[in-house]
Chimera marker file (.cmm) of the C-alpha trace (Angstrom):
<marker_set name="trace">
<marker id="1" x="-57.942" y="-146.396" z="-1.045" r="1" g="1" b="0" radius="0.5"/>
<marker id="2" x="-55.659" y="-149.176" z="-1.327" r="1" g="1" b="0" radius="0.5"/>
<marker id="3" x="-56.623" y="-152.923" z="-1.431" r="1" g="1" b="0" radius="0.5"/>
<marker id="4" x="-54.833" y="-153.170" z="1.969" r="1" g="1" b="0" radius="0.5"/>
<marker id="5" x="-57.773" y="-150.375" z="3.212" r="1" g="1" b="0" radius="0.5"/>
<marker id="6" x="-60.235" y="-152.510" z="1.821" r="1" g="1" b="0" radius="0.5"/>
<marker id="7" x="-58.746" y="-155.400" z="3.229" r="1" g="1" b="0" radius="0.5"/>
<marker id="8" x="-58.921" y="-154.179" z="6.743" r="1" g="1" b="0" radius="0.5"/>
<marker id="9" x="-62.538" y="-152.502" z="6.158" r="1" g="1" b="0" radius="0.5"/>
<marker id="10" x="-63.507" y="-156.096" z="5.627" r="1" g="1" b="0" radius="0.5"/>
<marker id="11" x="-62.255" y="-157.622" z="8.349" r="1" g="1" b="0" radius="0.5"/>
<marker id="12" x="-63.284" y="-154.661" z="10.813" r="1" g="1" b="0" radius="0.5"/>
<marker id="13" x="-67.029" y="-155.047" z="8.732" r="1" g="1" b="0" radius="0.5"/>
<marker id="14" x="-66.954" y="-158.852" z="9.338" r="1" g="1" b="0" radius="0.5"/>
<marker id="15" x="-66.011" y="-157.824" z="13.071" r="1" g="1" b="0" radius="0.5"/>
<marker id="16" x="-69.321" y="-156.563" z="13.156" r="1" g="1" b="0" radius="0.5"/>
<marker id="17" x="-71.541" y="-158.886" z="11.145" r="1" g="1" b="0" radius="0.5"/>
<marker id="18" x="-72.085" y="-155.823" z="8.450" r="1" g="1" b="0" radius="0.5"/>
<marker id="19" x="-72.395" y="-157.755" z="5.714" r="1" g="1" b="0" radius="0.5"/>
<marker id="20" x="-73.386" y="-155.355" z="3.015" r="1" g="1" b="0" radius="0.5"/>
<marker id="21" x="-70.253" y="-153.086" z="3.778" r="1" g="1" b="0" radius="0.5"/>
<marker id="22" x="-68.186" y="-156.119" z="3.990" r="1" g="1" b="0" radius="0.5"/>
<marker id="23" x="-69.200" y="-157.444" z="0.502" r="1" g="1" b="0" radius="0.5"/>
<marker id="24" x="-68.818" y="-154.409" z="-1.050" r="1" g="1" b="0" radius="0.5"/>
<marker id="25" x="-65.446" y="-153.631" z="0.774" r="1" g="1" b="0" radius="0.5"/>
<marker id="26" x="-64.553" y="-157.357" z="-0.716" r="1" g="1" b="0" radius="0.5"/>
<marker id="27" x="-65.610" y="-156.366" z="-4.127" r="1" g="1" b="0" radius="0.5"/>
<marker id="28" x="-63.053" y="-153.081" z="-4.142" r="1" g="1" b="0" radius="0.5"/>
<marker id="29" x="-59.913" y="-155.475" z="-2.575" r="1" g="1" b="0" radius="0.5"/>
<marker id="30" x="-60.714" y="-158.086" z="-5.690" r="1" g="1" b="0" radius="0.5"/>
<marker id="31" x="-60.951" y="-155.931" z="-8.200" r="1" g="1" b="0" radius="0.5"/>
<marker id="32" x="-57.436" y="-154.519" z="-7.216" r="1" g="1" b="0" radius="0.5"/>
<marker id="33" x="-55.924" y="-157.659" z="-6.767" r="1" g="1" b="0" radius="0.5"/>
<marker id="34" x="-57.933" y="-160.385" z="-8.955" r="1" g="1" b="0" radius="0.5"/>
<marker id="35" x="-55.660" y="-162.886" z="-8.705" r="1" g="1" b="0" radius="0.5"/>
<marker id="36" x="-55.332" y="-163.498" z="-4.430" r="1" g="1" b="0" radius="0.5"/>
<marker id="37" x="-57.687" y="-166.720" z="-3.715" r="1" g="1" b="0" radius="0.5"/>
<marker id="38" x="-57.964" y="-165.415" z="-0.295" r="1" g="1" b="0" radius="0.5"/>
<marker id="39" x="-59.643" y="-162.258" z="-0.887" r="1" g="1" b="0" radius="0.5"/>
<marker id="40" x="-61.834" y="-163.661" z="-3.520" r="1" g="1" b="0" radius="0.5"/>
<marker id="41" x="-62.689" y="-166.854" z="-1.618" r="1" g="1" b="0" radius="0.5"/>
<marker id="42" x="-64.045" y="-164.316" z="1.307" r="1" g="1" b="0" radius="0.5"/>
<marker id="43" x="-65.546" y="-162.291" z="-1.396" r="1" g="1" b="0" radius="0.5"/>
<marker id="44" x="-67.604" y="-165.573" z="-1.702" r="1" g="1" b="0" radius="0.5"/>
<marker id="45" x="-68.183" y="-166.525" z="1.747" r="1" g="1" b="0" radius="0.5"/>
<marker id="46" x="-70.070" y="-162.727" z="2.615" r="1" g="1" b="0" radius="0.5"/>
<marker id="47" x="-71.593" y="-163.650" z="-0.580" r="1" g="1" b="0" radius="0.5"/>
<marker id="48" x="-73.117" y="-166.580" z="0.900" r="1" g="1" b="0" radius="0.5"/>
<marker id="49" x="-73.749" y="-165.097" z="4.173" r="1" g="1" b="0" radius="0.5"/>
<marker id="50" x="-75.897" y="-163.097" z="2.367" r="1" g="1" b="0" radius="0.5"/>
<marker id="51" x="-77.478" y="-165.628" z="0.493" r="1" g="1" b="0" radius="0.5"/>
<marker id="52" x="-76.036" y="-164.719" z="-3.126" r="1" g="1" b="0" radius="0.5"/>
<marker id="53" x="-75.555" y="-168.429" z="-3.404" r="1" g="1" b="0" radius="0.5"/>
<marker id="54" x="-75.049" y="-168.326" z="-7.226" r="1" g="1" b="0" radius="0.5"/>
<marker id="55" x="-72.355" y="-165.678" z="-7.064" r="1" g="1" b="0" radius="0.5"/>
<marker id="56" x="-70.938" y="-166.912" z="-4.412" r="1" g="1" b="0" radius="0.5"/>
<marker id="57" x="-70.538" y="-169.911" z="-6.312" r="1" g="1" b="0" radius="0.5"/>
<marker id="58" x="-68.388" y="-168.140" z="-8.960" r="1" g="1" b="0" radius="0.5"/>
<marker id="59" x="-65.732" y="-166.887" z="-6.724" r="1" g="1" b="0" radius="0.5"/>
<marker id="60" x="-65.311" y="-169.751" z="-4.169" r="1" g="1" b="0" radius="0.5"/>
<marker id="61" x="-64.774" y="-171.940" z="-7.403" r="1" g="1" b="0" radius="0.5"/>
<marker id="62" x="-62.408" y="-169.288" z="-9.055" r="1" g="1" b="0" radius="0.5"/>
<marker id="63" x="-60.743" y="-169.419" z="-5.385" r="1" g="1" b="0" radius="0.5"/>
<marker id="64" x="-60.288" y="-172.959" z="-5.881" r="1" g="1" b="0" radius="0.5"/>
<marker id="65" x="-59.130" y="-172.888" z="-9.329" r="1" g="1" b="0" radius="0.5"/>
<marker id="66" x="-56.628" y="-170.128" z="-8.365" r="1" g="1" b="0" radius="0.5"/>
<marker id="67" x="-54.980" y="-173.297" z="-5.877" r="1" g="1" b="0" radius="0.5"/>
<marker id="68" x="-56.629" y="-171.894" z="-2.409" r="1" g="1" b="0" radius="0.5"/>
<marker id="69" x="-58.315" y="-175.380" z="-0.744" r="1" g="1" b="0" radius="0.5"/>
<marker id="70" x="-59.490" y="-175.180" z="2.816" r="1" g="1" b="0" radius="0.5"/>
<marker id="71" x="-62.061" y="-176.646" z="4.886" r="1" g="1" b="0" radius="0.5"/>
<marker id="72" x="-63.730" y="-173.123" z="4.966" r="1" g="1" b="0" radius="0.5"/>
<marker id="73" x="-64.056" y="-172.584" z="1.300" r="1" g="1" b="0" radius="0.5"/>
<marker id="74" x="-65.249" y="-176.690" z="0.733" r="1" g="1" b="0" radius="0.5"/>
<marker id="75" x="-68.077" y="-175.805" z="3.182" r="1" g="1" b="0" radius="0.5"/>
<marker id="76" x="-69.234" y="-172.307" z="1.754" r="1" g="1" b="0" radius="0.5"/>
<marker id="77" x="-69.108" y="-173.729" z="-1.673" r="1" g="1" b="0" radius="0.5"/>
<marker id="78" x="-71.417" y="-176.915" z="-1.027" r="1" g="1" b="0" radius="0.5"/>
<marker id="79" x="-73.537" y="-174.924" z="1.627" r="1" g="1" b="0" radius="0.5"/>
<marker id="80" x="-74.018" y="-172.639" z="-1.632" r="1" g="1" b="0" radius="0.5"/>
<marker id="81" x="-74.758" y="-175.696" z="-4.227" r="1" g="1" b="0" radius="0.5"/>
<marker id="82" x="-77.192" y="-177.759" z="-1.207" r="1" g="1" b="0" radius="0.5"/>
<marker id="83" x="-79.416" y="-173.863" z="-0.787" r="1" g="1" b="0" radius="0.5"/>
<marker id="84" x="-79.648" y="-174.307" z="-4.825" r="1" g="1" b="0" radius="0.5"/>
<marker id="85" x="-81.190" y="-177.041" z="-4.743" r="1" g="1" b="0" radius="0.5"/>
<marker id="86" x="-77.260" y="-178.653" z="-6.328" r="1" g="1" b="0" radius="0.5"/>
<marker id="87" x="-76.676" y="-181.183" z="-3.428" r="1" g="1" b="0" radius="0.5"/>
<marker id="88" x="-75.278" y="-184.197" z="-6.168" r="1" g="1" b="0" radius="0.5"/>
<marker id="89" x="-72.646" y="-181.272" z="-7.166" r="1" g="1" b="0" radius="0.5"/>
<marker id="90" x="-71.970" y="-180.224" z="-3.995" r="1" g="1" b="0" radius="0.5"/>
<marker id="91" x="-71.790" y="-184.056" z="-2.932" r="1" g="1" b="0" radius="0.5"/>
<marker id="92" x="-69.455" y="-184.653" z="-5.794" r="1" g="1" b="0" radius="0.5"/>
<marker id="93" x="-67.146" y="-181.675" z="-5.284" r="1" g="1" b="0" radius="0.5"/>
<marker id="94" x="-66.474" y="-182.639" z="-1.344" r="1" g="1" b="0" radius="0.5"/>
<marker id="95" x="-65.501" y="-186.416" z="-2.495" r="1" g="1" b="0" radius="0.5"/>
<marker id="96" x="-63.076" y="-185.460" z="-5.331" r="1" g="1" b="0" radius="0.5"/>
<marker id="97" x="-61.152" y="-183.317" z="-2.552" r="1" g="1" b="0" radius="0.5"/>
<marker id="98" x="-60.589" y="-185.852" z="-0.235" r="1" g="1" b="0" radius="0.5"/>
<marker id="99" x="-61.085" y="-184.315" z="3.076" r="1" g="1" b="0" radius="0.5"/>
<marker id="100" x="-62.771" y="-186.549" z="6.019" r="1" g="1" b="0" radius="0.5"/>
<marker id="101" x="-65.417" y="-183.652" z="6.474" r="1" g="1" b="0" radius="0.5"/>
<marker id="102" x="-67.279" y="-184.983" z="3.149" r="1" g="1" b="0" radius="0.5"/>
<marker id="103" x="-68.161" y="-188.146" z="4.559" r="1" g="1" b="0" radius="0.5"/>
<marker id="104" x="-69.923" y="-186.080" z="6.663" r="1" g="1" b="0" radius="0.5"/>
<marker id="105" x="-73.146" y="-184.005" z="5.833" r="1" g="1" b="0" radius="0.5"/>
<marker id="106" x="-71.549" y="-181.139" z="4.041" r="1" g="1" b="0" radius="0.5"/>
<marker id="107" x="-70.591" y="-179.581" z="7.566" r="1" g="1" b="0" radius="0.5"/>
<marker id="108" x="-72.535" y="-176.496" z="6.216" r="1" g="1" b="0" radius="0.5"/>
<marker id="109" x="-71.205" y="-172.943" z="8.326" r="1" g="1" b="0" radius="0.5"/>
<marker id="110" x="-73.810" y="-171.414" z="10.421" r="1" g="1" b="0" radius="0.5"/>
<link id1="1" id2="2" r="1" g="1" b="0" radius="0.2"/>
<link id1="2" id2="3" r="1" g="1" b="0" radius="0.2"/>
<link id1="3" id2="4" r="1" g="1" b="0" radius="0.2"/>
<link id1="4" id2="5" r="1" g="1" b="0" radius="0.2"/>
<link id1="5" id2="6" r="1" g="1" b="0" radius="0.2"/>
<link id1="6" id2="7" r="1" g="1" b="0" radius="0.2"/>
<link id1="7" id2="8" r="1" g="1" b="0" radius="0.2"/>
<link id1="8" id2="9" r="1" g="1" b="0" radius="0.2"/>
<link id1="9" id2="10" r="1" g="1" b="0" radius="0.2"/>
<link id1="10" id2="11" r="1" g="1" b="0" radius="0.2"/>
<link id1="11" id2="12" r="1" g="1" b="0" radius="0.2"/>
<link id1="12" id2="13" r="1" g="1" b="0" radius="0.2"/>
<link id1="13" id2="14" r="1" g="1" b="0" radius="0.2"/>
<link id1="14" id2="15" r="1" g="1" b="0" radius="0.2"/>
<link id1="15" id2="16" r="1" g="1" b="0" radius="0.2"/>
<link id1="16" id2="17" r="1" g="1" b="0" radius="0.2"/>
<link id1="17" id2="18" r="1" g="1" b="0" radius="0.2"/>
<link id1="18" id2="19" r="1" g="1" b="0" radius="0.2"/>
<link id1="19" id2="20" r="1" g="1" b="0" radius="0.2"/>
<link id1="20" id2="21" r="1" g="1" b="0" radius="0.2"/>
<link id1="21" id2="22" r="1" g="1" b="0" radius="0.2"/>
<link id1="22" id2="23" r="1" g="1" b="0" radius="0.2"/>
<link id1="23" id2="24" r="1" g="1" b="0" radius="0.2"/>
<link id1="24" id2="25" r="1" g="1" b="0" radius="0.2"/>
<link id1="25" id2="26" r="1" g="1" b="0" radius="0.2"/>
<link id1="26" id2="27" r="1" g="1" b="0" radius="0.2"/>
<link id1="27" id2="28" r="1" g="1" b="0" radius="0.2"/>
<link id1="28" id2="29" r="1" g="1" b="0" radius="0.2"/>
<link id1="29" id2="30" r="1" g="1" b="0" radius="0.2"/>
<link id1="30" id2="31" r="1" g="1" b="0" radius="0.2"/>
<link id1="31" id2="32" r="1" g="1" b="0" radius="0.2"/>
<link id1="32" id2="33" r="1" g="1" b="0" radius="0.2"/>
<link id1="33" id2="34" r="1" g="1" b="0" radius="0.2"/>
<link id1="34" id2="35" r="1" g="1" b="0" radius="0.2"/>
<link id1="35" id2="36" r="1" g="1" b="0" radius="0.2"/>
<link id1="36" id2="37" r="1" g="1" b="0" radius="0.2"/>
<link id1="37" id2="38" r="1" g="1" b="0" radius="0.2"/>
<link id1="38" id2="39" r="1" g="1" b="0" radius="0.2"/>
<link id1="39" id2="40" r="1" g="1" b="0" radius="0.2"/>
<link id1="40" id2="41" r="1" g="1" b="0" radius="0.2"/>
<link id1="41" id2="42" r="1" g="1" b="0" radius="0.2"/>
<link id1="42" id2="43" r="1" g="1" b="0" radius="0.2"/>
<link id1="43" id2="44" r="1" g="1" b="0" radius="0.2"/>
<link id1="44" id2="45" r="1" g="1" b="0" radius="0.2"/>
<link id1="45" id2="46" r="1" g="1" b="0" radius="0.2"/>
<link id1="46" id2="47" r="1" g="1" b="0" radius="0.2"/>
<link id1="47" id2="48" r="1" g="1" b="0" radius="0.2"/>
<link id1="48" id2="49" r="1" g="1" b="0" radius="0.2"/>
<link id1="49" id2="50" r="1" g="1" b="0" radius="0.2"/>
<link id1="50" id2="51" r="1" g="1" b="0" radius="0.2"/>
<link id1="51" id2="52" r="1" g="1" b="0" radius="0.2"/>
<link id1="52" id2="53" r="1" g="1" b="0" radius="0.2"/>
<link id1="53" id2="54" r="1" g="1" b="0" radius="0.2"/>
<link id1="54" id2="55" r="1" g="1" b="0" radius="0.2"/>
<link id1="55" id2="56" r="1" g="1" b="0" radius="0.2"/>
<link id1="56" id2="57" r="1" g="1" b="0" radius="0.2"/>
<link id1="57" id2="58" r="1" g="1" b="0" radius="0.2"/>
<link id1="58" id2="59" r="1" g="1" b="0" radius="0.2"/>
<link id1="59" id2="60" r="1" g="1" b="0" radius="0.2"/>
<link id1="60" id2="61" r="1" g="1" b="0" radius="0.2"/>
<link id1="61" id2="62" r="1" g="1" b="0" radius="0.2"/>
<link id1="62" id2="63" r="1" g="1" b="0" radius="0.2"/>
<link id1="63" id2="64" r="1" g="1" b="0" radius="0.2"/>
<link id1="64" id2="65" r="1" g="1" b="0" radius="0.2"/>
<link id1="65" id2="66" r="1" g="1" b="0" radius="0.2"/>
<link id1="66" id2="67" r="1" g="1" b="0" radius="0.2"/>
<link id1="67" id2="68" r="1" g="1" b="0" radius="0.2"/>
<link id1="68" id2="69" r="1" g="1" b="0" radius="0.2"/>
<link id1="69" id2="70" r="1" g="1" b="0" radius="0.2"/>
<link id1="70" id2="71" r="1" g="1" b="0" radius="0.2"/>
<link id1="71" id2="72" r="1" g="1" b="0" radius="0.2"/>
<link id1="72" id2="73" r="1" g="1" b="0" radius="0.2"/>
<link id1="73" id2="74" r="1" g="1" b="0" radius="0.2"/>
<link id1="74" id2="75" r="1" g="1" b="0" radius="0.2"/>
<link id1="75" id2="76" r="1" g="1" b="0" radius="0.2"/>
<link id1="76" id2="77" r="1" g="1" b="0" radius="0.2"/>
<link id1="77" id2="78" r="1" g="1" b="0" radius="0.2"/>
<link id1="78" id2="79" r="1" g="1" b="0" radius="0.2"/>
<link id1="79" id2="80" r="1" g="1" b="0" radius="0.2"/>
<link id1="80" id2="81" r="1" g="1" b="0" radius="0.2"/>
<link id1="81" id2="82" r="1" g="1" b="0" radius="0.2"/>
<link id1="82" id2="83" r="1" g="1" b="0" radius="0.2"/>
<link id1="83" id2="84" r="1" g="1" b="0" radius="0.2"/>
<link id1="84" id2="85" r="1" g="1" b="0" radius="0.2"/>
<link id1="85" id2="86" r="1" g="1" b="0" radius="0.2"/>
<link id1="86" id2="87" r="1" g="1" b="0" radius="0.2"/>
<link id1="87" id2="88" r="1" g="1" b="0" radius="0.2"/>
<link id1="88" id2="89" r="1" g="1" b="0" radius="0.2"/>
<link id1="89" id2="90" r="1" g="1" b="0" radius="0.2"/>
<link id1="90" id2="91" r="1" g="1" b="0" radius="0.2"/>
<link id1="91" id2="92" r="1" g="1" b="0" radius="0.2"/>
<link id1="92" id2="93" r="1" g="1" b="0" radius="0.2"/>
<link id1="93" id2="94" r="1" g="1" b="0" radius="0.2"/>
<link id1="94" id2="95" r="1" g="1" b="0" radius="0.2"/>
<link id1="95" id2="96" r="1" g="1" b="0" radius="0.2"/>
<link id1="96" id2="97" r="1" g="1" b="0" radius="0.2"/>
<link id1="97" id2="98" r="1" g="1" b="0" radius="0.2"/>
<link id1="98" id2="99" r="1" g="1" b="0" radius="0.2"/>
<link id1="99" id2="100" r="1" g="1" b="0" radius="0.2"/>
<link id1="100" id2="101" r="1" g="1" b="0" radius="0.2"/>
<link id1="101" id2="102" r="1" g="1" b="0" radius="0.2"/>
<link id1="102" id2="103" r="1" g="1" b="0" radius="0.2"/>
<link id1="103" id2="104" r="1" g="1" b="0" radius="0.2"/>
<link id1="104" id2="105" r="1" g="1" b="0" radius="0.2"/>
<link id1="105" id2="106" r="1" g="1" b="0" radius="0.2"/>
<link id1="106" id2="107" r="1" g="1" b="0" radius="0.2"/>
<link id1="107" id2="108" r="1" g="1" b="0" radius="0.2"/>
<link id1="108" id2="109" r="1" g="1" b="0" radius="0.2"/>
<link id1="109" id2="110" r="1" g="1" b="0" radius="0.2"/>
</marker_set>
């Protein structure tokens, strides 16, 4: 398969809250194209959703480091640091970006 088969797997797996399919179908689109911040920042948040909060650490940071920055990926990655028990690095991460949502309680997804 392609990564744009894997791609659209994903989406149709997130479609239907199959999270296991989903993270695996993420895991085959980033390992053909390591360097989109998209694919591995969603890699991360079906990570969390599935509480693999340490890994899911990894890749919304690598995300971040590979230039992606959205309200999305802020909230997965200090939804994943506050379920470690991390909420200082989470706190610190949402001030150094700036965004009016980290005044806020981490504005954690559901």
């Amino acid at each position: 398969m392609t990564a744009e088969d894997f791609r659209s797997q994903a989406m149709k797996c997130a479609q239907l809250r199959d999270w296991r399919r989903q993270e695996s179908s993420w895991r085959e689109y980033v390992r053909l194209r390591p360097d989109d911040s998209v694919g591995i920042a969603r890699l991360g948040f079906v990570l969390n959703q599935r509480d693999k909060h340490e890994e899911s650490i990894v890749h919304l940071k690598m995300s971040m480091d590979l230039g992606a920055g959205a309200y999305d990926l802020f909230a997965y990655y200090a939804d994943s640091h506050e379920k470690l028990g991390h909420t200082g690095d989470a706190h610190r991460m949402v001030i150094q970006t700036g965004n009016d949502w980290g005044r806020t309680r981490y504005a954690a997804p559901k």
